[in-house]
Backbone as CSV, one residue per row, in Angstrom:
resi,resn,N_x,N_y,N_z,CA_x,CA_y,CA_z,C_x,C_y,C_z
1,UNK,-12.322,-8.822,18.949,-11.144,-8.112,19.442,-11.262,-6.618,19.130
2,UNK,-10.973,-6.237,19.944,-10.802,-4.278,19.658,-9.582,-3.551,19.156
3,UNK,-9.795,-3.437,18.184,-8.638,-2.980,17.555,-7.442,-1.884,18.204
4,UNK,-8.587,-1.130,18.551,-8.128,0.155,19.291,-7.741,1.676,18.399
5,UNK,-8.562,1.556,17.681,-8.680,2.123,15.722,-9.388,3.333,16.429
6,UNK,-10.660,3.397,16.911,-10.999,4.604,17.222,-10.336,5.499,17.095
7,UNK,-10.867,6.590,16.623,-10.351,7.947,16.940,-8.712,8.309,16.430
8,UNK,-7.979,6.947,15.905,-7.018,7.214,15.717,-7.139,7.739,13.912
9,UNK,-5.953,8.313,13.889,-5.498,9.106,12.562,-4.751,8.138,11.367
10,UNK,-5.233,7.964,10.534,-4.382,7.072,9.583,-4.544,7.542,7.853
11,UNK,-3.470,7.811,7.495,-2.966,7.949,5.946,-3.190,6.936,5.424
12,UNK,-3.860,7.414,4.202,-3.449,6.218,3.352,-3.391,6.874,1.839
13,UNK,-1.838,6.698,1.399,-1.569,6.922,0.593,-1.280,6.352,-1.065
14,UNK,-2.374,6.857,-1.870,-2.827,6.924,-3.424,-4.287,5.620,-3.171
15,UNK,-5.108,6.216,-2.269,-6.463,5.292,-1.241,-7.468,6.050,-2.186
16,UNK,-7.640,6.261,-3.431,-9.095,6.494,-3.867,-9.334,4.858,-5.126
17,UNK,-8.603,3.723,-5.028,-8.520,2.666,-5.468,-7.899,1.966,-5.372
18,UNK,-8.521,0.426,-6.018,-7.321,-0.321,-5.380,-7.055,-0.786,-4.156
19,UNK,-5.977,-1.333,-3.714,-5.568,-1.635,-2.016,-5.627,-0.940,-1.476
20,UNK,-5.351,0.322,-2.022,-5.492,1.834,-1.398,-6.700,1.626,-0.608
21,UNK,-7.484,1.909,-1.451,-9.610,2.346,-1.457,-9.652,0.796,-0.437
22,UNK,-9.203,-0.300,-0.268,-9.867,-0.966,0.193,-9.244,-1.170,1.826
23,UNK,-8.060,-0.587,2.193,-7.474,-0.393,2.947,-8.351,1.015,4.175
24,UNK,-8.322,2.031,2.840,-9.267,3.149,3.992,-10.592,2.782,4.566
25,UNK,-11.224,1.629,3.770,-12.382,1.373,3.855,-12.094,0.142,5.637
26,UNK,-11.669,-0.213,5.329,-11.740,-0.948,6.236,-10.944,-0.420,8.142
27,UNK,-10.270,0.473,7.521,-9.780,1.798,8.881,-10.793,2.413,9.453
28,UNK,-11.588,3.005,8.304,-12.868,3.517,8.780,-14.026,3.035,9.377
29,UNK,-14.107,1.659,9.230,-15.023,0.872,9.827,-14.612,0.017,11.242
30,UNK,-13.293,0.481,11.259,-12.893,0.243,13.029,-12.648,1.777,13.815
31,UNK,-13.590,2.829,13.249,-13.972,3.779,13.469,-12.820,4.764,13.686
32,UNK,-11.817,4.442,12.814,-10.258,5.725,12.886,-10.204,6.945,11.946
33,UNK,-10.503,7.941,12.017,-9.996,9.244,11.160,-8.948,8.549,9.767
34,UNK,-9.836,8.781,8.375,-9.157,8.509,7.306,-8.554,9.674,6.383
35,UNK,-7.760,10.228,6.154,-7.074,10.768,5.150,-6.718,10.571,3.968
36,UNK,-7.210,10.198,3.048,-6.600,9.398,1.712,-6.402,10.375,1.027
37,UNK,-5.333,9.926,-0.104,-4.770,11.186,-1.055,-4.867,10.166,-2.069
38,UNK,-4.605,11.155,-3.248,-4.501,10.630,-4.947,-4.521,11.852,-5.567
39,UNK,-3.863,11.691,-7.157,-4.093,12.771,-7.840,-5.452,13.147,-8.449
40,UNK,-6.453,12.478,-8.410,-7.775,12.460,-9.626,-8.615,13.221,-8.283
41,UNK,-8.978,14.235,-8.067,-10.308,14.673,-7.050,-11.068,14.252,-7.416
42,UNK,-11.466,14.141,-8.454,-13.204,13.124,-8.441,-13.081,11.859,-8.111
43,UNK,-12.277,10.961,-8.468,-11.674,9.548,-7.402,-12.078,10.126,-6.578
44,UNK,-11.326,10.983,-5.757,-11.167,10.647,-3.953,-13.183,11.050,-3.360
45,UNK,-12.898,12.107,-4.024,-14.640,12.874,-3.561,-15.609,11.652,-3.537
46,UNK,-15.454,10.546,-5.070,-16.448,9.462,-4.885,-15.869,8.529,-3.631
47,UNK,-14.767,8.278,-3.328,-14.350,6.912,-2.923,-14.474,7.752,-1.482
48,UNK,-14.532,8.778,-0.830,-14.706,9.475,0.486,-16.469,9.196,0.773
49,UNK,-17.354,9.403,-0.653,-18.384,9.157,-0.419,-18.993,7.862,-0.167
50,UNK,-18.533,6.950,-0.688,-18.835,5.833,-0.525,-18.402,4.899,0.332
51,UNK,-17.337,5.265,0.970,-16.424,4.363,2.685,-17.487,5.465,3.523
52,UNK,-18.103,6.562,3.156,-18.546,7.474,4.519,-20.556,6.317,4.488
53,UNK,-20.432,6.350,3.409,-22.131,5.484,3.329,-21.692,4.258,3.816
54,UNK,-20.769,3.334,3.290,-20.375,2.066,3.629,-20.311,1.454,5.140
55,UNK,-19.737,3.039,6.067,-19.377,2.777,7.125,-20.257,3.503,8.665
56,UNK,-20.759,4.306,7.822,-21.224,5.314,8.848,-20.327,6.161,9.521
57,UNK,-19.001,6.562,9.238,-18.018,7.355,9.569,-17.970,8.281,9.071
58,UNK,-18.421,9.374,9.432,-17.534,10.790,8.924,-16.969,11.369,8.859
59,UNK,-15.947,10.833,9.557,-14.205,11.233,9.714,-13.315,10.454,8.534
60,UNK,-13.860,10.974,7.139,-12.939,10.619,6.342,-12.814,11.329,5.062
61,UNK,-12.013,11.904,4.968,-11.423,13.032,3.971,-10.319,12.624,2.904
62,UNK,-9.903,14.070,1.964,-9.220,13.592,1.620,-8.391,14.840,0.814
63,UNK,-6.956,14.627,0.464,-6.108,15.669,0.165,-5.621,15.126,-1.405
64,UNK,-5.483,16.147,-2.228,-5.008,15.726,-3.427,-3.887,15.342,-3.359
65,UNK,-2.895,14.743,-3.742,-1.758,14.234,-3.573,-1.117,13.257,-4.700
66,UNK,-0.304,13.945,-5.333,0.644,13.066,-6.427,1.688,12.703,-5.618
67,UNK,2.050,11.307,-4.953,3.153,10.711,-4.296,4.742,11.388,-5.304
68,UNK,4.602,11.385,-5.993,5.644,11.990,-7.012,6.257,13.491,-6.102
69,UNK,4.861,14.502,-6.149,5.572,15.611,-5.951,5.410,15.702,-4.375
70,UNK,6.566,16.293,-3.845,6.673,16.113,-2.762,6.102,17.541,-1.723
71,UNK,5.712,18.082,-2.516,4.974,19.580,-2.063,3.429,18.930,-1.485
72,UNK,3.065,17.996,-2.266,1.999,17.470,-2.511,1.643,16.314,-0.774
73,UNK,2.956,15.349,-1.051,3.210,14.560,0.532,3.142,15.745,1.426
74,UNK,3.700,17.032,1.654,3.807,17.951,2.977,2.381,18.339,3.445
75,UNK,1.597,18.662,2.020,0.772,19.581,2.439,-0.329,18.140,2.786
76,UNK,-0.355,16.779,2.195,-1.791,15.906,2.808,-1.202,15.437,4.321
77,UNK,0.485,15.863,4.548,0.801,15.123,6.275,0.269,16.192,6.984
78,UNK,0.890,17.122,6.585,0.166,18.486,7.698,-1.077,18.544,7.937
79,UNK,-2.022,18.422,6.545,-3.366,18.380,6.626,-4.201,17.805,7.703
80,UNK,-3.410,16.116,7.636,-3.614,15.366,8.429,-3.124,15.499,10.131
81,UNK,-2.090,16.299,10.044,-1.585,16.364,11.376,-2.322,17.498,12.098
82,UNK,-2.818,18.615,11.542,-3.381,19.335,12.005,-5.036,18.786,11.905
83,UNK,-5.251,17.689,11.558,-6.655,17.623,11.716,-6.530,17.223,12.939
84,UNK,-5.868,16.050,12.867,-6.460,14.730,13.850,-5.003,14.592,14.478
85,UNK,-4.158,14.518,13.907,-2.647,14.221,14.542,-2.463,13.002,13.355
86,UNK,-1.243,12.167,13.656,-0.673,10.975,12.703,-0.368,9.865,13.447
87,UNK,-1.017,8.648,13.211,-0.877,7.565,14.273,-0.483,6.579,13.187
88,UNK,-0.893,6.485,12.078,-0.864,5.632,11.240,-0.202,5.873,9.777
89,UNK,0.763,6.093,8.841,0.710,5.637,7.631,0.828,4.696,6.667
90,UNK,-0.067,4.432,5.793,-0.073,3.429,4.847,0.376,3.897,3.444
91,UNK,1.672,3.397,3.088,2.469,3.956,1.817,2.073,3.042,0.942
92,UNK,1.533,3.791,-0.186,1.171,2.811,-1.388,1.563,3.598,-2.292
93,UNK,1.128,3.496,-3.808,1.379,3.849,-4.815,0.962,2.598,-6.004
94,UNK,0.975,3.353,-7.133,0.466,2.819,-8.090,2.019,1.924,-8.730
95,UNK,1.566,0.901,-9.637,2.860,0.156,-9.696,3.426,0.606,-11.422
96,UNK,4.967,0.633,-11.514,5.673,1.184,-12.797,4.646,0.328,-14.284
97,UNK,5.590,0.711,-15.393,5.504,-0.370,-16.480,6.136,-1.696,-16.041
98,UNK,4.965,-2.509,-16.836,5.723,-4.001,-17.170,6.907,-3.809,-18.202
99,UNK,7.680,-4.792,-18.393,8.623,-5.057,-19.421,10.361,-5.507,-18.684
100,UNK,11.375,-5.289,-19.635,12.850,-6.110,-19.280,13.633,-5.176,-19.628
101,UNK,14.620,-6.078,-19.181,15.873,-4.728,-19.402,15.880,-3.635,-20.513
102,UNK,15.986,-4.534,-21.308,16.073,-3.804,-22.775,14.745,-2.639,-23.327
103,UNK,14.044,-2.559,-22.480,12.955,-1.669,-23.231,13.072,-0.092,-21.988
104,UNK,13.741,-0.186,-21.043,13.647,1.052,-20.088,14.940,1.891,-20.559
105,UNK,14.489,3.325,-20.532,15.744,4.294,-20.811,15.453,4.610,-19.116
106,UNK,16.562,5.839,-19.106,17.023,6.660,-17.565,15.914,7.150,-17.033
107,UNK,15.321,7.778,-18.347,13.927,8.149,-17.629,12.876,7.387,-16.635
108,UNK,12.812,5.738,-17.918,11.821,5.372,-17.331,12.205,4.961,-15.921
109,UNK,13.549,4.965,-15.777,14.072,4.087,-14.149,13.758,5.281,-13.078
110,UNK,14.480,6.654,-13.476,14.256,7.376,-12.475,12.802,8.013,-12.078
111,UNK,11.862,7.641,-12.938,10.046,7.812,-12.675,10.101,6.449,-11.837
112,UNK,10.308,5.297,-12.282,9.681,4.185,-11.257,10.373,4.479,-9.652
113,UNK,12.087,5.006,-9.880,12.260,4.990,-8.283,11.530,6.262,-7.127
114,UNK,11.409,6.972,-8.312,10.440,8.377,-7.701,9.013,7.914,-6.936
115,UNK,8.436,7.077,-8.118,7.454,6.593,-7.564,7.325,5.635,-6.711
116,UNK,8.114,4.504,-6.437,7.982,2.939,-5.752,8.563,3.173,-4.888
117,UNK,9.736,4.137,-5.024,10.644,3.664,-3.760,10.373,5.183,-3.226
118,UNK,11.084,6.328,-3.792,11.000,7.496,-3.047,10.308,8.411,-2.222
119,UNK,8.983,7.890,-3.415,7.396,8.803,-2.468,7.652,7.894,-0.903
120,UNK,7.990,6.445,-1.059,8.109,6.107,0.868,8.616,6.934,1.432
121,UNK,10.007,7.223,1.080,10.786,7.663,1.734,10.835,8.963,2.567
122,UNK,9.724,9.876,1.402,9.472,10.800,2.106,8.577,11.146,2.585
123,UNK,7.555,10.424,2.223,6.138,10.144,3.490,6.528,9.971,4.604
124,UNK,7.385,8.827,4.559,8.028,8.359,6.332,8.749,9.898,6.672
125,UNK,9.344,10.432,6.041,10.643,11.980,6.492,8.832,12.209,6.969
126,UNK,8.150,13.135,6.330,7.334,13.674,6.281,6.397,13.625,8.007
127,UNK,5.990,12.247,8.294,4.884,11.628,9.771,5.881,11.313,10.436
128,UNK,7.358,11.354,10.499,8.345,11.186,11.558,8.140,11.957,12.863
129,UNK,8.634,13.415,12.790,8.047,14.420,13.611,6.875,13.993,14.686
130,UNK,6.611,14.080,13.582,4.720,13.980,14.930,4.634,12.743,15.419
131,UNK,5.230,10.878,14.706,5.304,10.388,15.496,5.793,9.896,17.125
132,UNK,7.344,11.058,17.023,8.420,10.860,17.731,8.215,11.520,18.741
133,UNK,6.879,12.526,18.455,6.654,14.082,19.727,5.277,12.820,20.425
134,UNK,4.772,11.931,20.184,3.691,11.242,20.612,3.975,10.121,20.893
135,UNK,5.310,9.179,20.315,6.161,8.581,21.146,4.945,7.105,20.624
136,UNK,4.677,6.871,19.242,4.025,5.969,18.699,3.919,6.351,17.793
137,UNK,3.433,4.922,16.747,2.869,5.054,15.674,3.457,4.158,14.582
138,UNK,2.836,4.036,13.718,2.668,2.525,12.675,2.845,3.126,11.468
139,UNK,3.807,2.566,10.666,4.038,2.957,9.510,4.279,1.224,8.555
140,UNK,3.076,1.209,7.526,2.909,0.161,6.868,3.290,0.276,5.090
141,UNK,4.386,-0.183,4.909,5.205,-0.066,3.444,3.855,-1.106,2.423
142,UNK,3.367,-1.124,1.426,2.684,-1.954,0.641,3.825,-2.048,-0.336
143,UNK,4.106,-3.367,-0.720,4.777,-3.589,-2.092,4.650,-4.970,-3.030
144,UNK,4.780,-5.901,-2.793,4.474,-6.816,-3.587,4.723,-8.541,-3.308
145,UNK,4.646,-9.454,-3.862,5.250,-10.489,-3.777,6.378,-10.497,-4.287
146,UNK,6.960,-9.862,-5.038,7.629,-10.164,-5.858,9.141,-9.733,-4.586
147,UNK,9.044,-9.204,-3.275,10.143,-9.107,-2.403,10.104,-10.450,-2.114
148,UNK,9.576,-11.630,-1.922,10.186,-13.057,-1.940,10.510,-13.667,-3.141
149,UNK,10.034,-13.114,-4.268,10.235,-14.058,-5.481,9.985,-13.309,-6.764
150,UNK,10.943,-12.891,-7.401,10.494,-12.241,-8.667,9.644,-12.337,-9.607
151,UNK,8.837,-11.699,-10.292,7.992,-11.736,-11.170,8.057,-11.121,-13.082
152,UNK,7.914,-12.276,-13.285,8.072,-11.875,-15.150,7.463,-10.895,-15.413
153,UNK,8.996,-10.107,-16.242,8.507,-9.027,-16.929,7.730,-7.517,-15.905
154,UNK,8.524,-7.383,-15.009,8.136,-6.742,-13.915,9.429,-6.419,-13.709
155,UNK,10.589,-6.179,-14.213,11.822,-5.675,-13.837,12.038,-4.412,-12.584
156,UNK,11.230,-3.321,-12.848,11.194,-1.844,-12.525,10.587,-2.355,-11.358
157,UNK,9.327,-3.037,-11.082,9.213,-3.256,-9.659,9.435,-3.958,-9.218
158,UNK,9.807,-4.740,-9.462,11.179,-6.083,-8.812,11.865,-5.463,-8.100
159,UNK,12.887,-4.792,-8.762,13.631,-3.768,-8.145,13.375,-2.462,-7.177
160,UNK,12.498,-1.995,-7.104,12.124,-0.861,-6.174,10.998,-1.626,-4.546
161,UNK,10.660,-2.559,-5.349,9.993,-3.148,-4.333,11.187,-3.880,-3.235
162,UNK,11.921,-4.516,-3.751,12.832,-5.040,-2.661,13.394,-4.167,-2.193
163,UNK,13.649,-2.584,-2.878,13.953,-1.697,-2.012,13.338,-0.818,-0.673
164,UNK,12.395,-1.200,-0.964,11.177,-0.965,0.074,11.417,-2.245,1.385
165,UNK,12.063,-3.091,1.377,12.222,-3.891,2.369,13.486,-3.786,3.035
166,UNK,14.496,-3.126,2.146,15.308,-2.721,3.153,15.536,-1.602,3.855
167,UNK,14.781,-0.765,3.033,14.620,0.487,3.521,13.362,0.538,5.108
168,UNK,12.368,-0.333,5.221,11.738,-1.098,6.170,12.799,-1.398,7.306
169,UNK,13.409,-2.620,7.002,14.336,-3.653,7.658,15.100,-2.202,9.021
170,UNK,16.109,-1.498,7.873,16.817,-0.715,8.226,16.103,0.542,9.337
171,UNK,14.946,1.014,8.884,14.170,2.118,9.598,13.566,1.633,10.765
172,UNK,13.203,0.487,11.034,12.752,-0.517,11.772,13.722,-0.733,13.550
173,UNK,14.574,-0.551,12.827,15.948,-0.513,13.977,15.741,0.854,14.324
174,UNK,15.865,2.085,13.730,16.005,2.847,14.220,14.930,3.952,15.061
175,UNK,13.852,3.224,14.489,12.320,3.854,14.969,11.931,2.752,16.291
176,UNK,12.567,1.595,16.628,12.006,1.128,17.783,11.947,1.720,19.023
177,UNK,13.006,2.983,19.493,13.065,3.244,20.272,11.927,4.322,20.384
178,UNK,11.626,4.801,19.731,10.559,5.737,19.677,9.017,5.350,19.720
179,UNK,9.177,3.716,19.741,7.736,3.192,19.506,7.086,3.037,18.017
180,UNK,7.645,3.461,17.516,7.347,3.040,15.992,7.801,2.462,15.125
181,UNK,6.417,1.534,14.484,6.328,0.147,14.156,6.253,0.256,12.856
182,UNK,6.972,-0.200,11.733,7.306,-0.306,10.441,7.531,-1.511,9.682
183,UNK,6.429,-2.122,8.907,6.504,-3.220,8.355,5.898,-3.558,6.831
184,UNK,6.036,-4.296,5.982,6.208,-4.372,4.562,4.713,-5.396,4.782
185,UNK,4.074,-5.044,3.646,3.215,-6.014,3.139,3.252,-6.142,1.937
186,UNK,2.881,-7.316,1.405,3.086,-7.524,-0.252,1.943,-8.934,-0.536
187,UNK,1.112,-8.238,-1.306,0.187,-8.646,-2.098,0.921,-9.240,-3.500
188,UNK,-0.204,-11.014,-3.243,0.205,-11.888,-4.067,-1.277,-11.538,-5.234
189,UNK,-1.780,-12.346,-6.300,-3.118,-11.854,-7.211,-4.204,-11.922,-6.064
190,UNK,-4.002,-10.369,-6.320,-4.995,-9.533,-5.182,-6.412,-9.213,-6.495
191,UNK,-7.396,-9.527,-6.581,-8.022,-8.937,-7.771,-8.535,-7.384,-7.691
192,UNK,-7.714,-6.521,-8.094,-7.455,-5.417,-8.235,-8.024,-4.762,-9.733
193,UNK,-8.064,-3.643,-10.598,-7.818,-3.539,-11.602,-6.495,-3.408,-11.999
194,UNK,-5.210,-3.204,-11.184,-4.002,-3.389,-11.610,-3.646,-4.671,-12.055
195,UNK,-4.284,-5.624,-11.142,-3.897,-7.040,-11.467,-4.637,-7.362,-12.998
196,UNK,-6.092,-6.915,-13.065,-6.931,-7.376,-14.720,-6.058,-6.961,-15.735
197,UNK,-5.162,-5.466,-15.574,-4.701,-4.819,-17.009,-3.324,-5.808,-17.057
198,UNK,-2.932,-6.014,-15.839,-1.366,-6.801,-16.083,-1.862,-8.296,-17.025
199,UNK,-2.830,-8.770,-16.181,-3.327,-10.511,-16.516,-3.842,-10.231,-18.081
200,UNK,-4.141,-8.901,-18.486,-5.053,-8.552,-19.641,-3.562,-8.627,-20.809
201,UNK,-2.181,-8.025,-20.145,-1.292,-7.560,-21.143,-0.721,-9.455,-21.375
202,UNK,-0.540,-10.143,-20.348,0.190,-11.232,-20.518,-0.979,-12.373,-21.549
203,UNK,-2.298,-12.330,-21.243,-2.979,-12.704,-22.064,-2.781,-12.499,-23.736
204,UNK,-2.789,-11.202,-24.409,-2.831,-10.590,-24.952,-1.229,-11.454,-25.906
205,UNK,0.140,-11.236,-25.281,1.231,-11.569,-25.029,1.244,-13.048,-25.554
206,UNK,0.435,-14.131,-24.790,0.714,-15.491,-25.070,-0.498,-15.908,-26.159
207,UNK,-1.398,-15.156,-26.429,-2.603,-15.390,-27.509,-3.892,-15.925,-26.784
208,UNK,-3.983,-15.718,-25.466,-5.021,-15.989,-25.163,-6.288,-15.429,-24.599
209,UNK,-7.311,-16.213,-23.918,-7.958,-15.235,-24.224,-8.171,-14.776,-22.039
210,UNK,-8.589,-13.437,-21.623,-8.249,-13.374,-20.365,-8.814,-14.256,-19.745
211,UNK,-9.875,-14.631,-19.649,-10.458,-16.261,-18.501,-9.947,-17.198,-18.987
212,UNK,-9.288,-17.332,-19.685,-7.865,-19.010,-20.103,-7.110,-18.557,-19.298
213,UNK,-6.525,-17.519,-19.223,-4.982,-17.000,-18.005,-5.637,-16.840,-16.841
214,UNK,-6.529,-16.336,-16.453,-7.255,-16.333,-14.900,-7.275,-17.117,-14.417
215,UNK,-7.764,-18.210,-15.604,-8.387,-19.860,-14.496,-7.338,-20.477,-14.116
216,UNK,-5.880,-20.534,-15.906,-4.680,-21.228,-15.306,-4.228,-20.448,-13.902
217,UNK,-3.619,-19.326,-13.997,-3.415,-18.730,-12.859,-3.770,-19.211,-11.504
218,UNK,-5.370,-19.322,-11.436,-5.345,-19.595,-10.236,-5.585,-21.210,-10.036
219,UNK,-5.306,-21.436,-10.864,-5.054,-23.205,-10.569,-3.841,-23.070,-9.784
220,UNK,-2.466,-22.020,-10.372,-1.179,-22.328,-9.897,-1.085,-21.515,-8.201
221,UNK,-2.444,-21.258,-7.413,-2.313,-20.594,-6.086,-2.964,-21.818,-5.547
222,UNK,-2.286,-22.351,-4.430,-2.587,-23.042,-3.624,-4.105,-23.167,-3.177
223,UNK,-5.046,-21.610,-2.633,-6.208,-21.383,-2.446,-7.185,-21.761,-3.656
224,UNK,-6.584,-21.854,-4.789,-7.488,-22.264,-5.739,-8.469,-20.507,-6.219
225,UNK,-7.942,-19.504,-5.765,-8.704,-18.284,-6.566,-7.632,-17.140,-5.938
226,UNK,-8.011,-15.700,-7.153,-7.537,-14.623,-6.490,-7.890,-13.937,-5.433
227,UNK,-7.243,-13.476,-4.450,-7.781,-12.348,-3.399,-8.352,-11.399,-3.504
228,UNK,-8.881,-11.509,-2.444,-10.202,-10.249,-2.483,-9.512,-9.017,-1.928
229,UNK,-9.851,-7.282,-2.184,-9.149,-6.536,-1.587,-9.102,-6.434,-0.205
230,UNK,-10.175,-6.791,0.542,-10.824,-6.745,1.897,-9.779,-7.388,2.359
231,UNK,-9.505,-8.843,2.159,-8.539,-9.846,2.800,-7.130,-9.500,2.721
232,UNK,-6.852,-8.778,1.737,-5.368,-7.759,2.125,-5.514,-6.938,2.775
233,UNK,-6.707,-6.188,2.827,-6.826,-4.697,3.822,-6.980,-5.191,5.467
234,UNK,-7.806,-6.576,5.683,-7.661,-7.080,7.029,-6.315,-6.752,7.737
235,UNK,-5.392,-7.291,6.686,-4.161,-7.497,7.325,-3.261,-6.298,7.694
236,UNK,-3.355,-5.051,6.360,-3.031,-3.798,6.905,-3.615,-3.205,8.260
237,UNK,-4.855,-3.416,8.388,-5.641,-2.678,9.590,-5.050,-3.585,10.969
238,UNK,-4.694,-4.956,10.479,-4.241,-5.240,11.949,-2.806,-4.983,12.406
239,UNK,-1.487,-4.745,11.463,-0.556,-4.526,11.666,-0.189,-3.418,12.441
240,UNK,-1.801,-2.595,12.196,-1.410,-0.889,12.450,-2.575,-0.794,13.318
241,UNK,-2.846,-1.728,14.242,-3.698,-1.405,14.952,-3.007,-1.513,16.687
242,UNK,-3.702,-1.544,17.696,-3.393,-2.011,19.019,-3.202,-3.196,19.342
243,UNK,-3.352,-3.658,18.661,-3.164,-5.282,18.717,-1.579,-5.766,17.996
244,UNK,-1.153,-4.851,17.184,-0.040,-5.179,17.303,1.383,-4.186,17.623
245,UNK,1.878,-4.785,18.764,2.876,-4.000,19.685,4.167,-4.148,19.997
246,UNK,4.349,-5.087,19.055,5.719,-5.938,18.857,6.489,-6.601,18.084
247,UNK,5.298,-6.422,16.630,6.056,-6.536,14.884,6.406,-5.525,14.557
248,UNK,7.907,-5.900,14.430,8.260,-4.693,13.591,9.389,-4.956,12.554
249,UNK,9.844,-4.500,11.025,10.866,-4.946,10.645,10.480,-6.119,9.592
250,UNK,9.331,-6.334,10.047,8.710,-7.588,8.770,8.309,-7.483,7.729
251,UNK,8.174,-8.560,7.262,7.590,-8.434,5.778,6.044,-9.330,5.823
252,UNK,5.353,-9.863,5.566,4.330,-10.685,5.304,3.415,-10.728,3.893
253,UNK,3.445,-11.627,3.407,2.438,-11.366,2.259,1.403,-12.371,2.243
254,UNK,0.488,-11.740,1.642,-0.931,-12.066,1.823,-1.155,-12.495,0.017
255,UNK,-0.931,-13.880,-0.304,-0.837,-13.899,-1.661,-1.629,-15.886,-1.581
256,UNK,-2.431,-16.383,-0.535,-3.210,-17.633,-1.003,-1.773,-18.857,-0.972
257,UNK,-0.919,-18.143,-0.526,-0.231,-19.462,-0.681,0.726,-19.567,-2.013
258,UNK,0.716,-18.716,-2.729,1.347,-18.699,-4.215,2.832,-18.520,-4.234
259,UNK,3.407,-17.411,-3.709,4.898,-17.999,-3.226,5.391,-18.942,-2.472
260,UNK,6.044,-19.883,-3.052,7.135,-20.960,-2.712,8.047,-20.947,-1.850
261,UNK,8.719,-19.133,-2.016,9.980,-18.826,-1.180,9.797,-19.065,0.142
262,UNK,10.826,-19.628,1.131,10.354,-19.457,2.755,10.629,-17.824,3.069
């Protein structure tokens, strides 16, 4: 199937690792103009070098970018808009602290909504414009499983993540008329290094040792193992590709079967 990826323009935002990195990688190899941002430049410089060897694409760059500061979102959309134009964004971000009620002050809440929920918000303000003057374009929220089913000791993104689905749900209505397509994905144990340090803290937590919690773990996923990044990034690249022209407003997660919730 042809994606219809060529030549098109796609963000992907905090893409020098992670779902990020495995998301650009796989844009680029259905031959679309990549943009990835993060704060670390030596991240991005390696992870630009290695999707450009991986793929044979050389349309893939990258802008420094702390999702936090929002000087930072203007200058990698413009970047991007004046390269290539904006057909695509992929909102990610890195995920808060673990822990429960009792251990977060004001601070720590108003850093996680800055980060989980807000940097969306204004990425989307940000590729609105240029989608609406071109009368298309795909905007893909990443957030978690935990929008069907909560997760221990994950309070801070429990909460910002389900905010990301209504903030979806809601934008979804109002961007159809314009042609643009807005939908939530949420990764179930994706094997990530976010996922090793979390599986590393709960190990740590119950006295064991990390391949005792891995193996139980994935006894309790239907597939019988964790996901690979590729097999979540499939699913981003097809949401936001030509092939799809008529989801919009959804959620889907790509988690082996491990949530229960319908």
């Amino acid at each position: 199937m042809d994606l219809g990826l060529t030549g098109k323009s796609v963000i992907v935002m905090a893409g020098s690792k992670g779902l990020g990195k495995a998301t650009a990688l796989e844009f680029a190899r259905e031959g679309a103009n990549v943009v990835i941002g993060s704060r670390n430049e030596e991240e991005l410089q390696k992870t630009v070098a290695e999707i450009k060897e991986q793929t044979n694409n050389p349309n893939v760059s990258y802008q420094i970018c702390d999702v936090t500061n929002v000087k930072d979102i203007k200058n990698l959309v413009t970047y991007a808009a004046q390269t290539n134009g904006v057909d695509v964004l992929i909102n990610n971000a890195g995920g808060p602290p673990a822990g429960g009620f009792d251990q977060f002050t004001d601070e720590q809440w108003q850093k996680a909504y800055e980060l989980n929920l807000l940097s969306y918000i204004r990425a989307i303000r940000e590729v609105l414009p240029f989608m609406r003057e071109q009368g298309s374009g795909h905007i893909l929220n990443f957030a978690s499983s935990s929008i069907k089913q909560s997760l221990d000791n994950l309070l801070l993104s429990n909460t910002f993540r389900a905010g990301i689905v209504g903030l979806a749900k809601s934008l979804s209505q109002e961007f159809s008329k314009d042609n643009i397509l807005i939908n939530t994905l949420g990764p179930g144990r994706i094997a990530t290094d976010r996922l090793a340090e979390l599986d590393q803290m709960r190990a740590d937590k119950l006295g064991q040792s990390f391949e005792e919690l891995k193996n139980a773990t994935e006894k309790s996923i239907p597939m019988g193992r964790y996901g690979r990044p590729d097999e979540f990034a499939k699913q981003a690249v097809f949401l936001c590709s030509g092939a799809n022209t008529y989801v919009t407003g959804q959620t889907l997660l790509v988690d082996g079967g491990l949530v229960k919730a319908l």
